[in-house]
C-alpha distance (Angstrom), angle and dihedral (degrees) to the residues before:
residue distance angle dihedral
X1 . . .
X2 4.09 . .
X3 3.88 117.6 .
X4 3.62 106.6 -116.9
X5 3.83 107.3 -153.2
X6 3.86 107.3 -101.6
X7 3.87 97.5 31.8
X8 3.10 113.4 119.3
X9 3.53 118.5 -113.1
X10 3.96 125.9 -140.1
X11 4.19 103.9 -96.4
X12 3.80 110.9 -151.2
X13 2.95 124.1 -145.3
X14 4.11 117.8 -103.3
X15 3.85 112.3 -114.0
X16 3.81 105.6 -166.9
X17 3.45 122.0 -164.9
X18 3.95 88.4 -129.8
X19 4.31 75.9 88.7
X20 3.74 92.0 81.2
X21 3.94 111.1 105.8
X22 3.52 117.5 -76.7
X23 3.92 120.1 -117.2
X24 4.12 113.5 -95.9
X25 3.51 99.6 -96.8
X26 4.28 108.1 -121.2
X27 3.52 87.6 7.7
X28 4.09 117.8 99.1
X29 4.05 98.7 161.4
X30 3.98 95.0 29.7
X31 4.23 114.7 95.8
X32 3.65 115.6 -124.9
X33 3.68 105.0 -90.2
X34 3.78 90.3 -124.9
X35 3.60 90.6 48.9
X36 3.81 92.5 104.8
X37 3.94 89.2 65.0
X38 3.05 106.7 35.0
X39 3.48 94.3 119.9
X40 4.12 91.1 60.4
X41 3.57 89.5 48.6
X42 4.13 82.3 52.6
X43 3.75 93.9 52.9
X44 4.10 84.5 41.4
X45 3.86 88.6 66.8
X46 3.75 88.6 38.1
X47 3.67 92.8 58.8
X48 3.70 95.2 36.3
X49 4.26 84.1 54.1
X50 4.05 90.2 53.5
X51 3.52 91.2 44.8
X52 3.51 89.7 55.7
X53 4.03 89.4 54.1
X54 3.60 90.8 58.0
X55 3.31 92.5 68.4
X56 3.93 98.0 51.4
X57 4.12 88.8 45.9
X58 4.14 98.5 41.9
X59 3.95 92.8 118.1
X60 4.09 91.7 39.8
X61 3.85 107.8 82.8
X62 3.65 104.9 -159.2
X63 3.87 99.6 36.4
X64 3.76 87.1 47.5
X65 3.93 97.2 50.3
X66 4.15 86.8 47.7
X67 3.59 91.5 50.7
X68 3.67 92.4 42.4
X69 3.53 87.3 58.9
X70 3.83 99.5 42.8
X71 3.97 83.1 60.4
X72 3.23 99.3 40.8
X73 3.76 93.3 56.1
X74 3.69 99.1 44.1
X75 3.91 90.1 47.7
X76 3.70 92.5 56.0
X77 3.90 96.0 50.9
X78 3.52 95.6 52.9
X79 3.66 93.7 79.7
X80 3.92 90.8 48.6
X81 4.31 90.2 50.8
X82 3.75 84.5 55.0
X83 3.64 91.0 53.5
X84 3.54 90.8 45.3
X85 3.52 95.9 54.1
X86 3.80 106.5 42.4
X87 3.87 87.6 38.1
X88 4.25 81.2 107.1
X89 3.47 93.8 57.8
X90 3.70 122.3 106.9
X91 3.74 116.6 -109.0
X92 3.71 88.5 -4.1
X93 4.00 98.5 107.8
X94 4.09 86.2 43.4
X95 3.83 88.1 61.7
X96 4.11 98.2 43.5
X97 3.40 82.8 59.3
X98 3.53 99.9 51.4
X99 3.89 87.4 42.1
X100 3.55 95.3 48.7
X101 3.76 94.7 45.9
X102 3.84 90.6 44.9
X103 4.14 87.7 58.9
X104 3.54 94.0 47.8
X105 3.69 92.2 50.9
X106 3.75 86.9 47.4
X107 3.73 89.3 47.0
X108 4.19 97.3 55.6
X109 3.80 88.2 43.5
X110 3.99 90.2 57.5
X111 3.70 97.3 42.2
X112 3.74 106.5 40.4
X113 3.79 107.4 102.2
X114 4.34 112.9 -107.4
């Protein structure tokens, strides 16, 4: 598609690299204590970035639907990089389970037809 001059062009967003984690303040030796997802929190601003897209593409079919889907699948991994990363932590996987069993439990009782 040729830019025309006056049409307004999609702006992304700016993604500085001042996002990175900050250092533990007081604490030289210590990890960041959201080191262990940083990754999420990654795919967080990734989704957050796509998301932003949509809005600049909403009346262009094709970029919208790829975009849509770019979001889409970084928003739905972010929960799993969490997992991944706090999977080491004690009593953490004990309480997923009980959370994730608790919302599909919550889930049936909403949808099941009175």
């Amino acid at each position: 598609m040729p830019i025309v001059e006056g049409q307004h062009q999609p702006q992304l967003p700016a993604i500085a690299a001042a996002q990175a984690l900050p250092p533990a303040t007081g604490m030289t030796d210590a990890p960041h204590p959201l080191a262990p997802i940083e990754s999420a929190l990654d795919r967080f601003r990734e989704a957050h970035f796509w998301i932003h897209t949509l809005e600049e593409y909403y009346h262009l079919a094709d970029p919208f639907r790829w975009h849509l889907n770019a979001f889409l699948k970084s928003i739905k991994e972010v929960p799993q990089l969490i997992q991944m990363g706090l999977q080491n932590r004690p009593g953490f996987s004990a309480w997923f389970r009980e959370e994730r069993d608790g919302r599909k439990k919550h889930a049936f009782h909403h949808a099941r037809p009175i």
